[in-house]
C-alpha positions in Angstrom: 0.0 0.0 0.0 2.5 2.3 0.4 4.4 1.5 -2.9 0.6 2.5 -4.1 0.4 6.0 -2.1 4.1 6.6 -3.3 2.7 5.8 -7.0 0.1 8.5 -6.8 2.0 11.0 -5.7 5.2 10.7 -8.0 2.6 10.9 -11.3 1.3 14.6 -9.7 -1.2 14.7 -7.0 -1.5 18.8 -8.0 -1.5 17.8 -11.7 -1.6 21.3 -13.5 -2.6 19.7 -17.0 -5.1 21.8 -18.9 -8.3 20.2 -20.3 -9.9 20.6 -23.7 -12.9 22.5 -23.5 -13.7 20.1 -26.6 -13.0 16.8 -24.8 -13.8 15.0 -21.8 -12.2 11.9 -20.2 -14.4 9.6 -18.3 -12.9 6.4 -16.2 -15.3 3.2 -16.2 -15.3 -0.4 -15.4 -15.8 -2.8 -17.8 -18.3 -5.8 -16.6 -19.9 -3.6 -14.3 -23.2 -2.7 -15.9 -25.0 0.6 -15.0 -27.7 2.6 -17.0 -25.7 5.7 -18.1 -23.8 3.0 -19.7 -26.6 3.5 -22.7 -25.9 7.0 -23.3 -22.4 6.2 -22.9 -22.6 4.3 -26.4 -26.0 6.2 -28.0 -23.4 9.1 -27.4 -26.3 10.9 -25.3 -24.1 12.8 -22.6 -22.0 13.8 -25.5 -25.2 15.4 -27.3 -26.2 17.2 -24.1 -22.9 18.0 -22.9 -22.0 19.3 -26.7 -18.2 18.3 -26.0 -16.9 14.7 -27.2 -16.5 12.3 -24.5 -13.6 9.3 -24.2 -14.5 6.7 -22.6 -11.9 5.1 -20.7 -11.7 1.8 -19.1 -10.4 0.6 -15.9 -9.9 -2.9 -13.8 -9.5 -0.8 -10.1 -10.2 2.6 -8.4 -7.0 3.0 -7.5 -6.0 3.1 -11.0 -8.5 5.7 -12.1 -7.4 7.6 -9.1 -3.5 7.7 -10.5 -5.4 8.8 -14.1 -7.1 11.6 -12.3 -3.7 12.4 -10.5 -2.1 13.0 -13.8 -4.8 14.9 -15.2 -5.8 12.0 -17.7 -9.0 11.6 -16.3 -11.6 14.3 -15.7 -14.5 12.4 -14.2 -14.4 8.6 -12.8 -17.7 6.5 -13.0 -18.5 4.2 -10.3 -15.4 4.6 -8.0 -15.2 2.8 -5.3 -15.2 4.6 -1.8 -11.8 2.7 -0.1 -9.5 4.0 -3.4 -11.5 7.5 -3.2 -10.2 7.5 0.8 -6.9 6.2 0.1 -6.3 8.7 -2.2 -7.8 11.4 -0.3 -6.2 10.7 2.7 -2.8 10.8 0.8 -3.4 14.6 0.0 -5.1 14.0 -3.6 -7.8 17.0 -4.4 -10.6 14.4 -5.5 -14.1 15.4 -4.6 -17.9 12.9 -4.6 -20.5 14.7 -6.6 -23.1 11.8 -6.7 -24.0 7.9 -5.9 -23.6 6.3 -8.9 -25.0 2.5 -7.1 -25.3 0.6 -4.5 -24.3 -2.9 -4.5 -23.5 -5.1 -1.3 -24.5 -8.1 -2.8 -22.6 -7.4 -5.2 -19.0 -6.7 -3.9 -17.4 -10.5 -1.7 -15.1 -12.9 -1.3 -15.6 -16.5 -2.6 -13.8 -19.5 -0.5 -12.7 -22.6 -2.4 -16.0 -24.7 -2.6 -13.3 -27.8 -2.1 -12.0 -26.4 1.6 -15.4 -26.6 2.8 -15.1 -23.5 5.2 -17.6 -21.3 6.1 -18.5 -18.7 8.9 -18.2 -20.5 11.6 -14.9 -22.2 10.8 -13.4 -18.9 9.2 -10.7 -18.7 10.8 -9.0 -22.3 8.8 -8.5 -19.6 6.2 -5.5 -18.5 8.8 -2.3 -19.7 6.4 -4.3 -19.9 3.1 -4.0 -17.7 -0.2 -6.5 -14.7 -1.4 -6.3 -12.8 -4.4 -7.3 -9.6 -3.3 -7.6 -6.3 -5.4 -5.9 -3.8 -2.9 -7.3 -0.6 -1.7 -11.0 -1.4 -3.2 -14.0 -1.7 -2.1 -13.3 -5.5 -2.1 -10.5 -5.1 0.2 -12.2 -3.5 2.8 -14.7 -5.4 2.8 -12.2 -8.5 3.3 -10.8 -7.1 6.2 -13.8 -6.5 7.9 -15.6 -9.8 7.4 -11.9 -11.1 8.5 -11.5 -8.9 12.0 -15.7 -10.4 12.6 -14.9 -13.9 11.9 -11.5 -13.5 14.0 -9.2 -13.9 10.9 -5.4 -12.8 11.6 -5.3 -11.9 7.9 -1.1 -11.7 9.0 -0.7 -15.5 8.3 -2.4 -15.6 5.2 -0.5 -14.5 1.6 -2.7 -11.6 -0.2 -1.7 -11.1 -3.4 -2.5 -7.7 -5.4 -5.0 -9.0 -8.5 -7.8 -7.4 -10.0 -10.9 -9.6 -10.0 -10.5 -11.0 -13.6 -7.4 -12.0 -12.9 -8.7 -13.2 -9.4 -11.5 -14.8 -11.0 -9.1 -16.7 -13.9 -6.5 -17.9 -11.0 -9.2 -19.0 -8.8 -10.5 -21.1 -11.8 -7.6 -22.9 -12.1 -7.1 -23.6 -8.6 -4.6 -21.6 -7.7 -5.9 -19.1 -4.8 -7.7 -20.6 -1.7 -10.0 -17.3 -1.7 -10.5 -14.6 -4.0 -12.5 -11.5 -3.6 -14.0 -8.9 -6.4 -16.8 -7.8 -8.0 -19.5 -7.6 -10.8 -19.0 -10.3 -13.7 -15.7 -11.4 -12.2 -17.7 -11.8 -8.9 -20.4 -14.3 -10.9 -17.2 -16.8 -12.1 -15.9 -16.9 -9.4 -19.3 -18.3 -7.7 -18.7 -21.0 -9.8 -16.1 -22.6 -8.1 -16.9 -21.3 -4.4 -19.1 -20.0 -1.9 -19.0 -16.8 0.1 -18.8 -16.4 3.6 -21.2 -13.7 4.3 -24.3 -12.0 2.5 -24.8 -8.3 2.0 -27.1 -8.0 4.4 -25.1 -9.9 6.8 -22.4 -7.1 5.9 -24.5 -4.5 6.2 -25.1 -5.3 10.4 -21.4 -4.8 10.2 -21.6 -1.4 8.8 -20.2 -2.0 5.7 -22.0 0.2 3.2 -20.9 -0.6 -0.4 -21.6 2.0 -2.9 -19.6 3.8 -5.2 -19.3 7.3 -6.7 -19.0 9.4 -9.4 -15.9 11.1 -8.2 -13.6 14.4 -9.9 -10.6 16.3 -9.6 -11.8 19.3 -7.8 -10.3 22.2 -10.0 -11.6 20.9 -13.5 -14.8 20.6 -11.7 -14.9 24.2 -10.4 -13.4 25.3 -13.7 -16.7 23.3 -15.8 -19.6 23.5 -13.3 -22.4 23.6 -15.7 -20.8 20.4 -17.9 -20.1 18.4 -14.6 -23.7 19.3 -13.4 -25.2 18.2 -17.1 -23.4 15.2 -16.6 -24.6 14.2 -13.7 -28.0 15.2 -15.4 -28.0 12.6 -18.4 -27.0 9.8 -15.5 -30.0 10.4 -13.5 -32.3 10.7 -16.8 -30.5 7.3 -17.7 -31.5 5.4 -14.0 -34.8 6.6 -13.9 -35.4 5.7 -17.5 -34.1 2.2 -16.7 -36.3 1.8 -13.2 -39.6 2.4 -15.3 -40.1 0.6 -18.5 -37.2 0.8 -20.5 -34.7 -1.7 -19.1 -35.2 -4.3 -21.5 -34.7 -1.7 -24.6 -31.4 -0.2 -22.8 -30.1 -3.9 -21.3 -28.5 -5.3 -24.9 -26.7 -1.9 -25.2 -26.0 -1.8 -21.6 -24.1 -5.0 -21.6 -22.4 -4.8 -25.1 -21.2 -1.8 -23.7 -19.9 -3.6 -20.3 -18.6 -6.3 -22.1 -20.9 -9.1 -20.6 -23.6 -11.2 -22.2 -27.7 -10.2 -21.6 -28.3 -12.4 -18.7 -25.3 -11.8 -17.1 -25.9 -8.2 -17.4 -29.7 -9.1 -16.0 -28.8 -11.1 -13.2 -25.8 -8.8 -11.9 -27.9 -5.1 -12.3 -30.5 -7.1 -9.8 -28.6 -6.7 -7.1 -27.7 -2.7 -7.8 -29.9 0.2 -6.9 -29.6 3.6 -8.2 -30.1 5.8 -5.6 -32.1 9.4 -7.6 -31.1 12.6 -7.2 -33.6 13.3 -4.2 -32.2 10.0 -2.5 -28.4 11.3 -3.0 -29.2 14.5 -1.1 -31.0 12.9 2.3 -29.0 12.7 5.4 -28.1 8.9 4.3 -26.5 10.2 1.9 -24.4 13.3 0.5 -26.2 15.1 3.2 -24.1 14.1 5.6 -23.8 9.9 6.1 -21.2 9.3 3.4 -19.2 11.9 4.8 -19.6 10.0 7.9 -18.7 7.1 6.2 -15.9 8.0 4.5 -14.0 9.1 7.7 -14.8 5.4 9.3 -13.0 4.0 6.0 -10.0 6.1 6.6 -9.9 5.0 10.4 -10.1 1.5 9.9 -7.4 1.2 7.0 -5.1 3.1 9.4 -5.7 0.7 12.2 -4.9 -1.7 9.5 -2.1 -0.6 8.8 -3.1 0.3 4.9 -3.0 3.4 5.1 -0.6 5.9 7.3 -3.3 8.4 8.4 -6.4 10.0 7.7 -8.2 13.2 7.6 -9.3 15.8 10.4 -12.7 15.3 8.5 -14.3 14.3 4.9 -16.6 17.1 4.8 -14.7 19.1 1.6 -14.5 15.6 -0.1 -18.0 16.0 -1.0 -19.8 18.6 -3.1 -23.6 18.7 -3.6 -23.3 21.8 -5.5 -23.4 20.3 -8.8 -26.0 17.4 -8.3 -28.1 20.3 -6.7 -27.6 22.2 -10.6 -28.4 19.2 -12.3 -32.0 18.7 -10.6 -32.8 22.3 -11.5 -32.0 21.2 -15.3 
């Protein structure tokens, strides 16, 4: 982790890179299928936005976090809230204008059907292997469910993988438990079982959502395109709650590189909070500020990170959601 917070801040943490007016870079996931995902190929948010828009994609936050670093990446899509912190907490000016999903089903760690460990034998997984994708979303949430089961994650080897390569490893029978996300998530269900459901993660407080995060200058230097943005997103989730979904899903998941039904049966277990729902108290009104400060102090108690901020409160900006529900 530290090789990682070095990494951001050699590439520029105060990046002074100018932007195209003419051109926006946005950082996405592949196999991770949201709404917008259909105006991101129908080309919609570049019709509204009137600038072209790259789409760039990504296998980790913390990658999209070094892209934003070196001023190669405007807006990120769906970033996970442990890289968001990690970088944060390292000094990077990132800020959260909106809840792009929710998903706690939809973030775990699989264990090696053939082990035959569970919850209340967790802690057999003391000495075995996980592939783990560092400083995500998935990683926290392996430490937690591993400090509740009484885990020493110290005796275990974690390797560094993204969750297709997690996924492909673990298929082959070469990790003991592996830990990601979205489509990766699905094969690797195939050859295990996990060790607690998102509601059972929930009870432990651990929220699993990501955000649609940006670099704080370009987005007080383009208000009104960040705020449009964040427009055309909501437009895409509530046209995808009401009637629509089955017109948008073949786009949606040719566009996240996944098949229908996989696409189907992975967007079940997302919600898209609306704009309304992003502004409570629960939310960007004040409990994912909460929230992001309880990230920070739990990866410095474990050691993966070397401190955290005072507060979180400047890491989030309602002013442009706010915009884009007056639009």
């Amino acid at each position: 982790m530290k090789n990682l917070l070095r990494s951001i801040c050699a590439i520029g943490i105060f990046s002074t890179s100018t932007i195209s007016a003419e051109e926006i870079t946005v950082g996405y996931f592949l196999e991770w299928p949201t709404p917008n995902q259909y105006a991101q190929t129908k080309k919609i948010y570049d019709k509204e936005l009137g600038v072209d828009i790259k789409w760039v994609s990504f296998d980790a936050g913390t990658a999209m976090s070094a892209a934003m670093a070196s001023g190669d990446v405007q807006i990120s899509f769906s970033q996970g809230i442990p890289p968001f912190v990690i970088a944060t907490s390292a000094g990077q000016d990132l800020q959260i204008v909106d809840v792009a999903v929710s998903y706690s089903d939809n973030v775990n760690c699989v264990v090696r059907t053939s082990l035959e460990i569970s919850k209340e034998n967790a802690k057999e997984l003391e000495g075995k292997q996980a592939g783990v994708p560092i400083g995500t979303a998935a990683h926290y949430g392996f430490l937690k469910q591993m400090e509740h089961l009484g885990v020493d994650t110290s005796t275990m080897k974690i390797v560094d993988m993204a969750p297709a390569d997690g996924a492909a490893a673990f298929a082959t029978g070469n990790l003991d438990m592996v830990c990601g996300w979205g489509g990766a998530l699905n094969r690797m269900k195939q050859h295990g079982n996990i060790l607690m459901t998102g509601a059972e993660k929930e009870q432990l407080g651990i929220q699993v959502f990501d955000a649609t995060t940006v670099t704080t200058q370009w987005a007080q230097e383009n208000p009104e395109l960040l705020a449009k943005f964040l427009k055309v997103t909501a437009d895409m989730n509530a046209r995808y709650a009401s009637n629509e979904s089955e017109k948008m899903l073949p786009v949606i998941a040719r566009t996240a590189g996944m098949d229908k039904d996989n696409t189907r049966e992975t967007m079940a277990g997302f919600s898209f909070p609306d704009i309304k729902q992003q502004l409570s108290k629960k939310w960007l009104g004040g409990g994912t500020q909460k929230f992001l400060k309880q990230v920070a102090d739990f990866f410095v108690s474990q050691g993966t990170i070397p401190e955290a901020r005072d507060s979180y409160d400047s890491a989030v900006d309602i002013s442009y959601l706010k915009a884009a529900a007056k639009m």
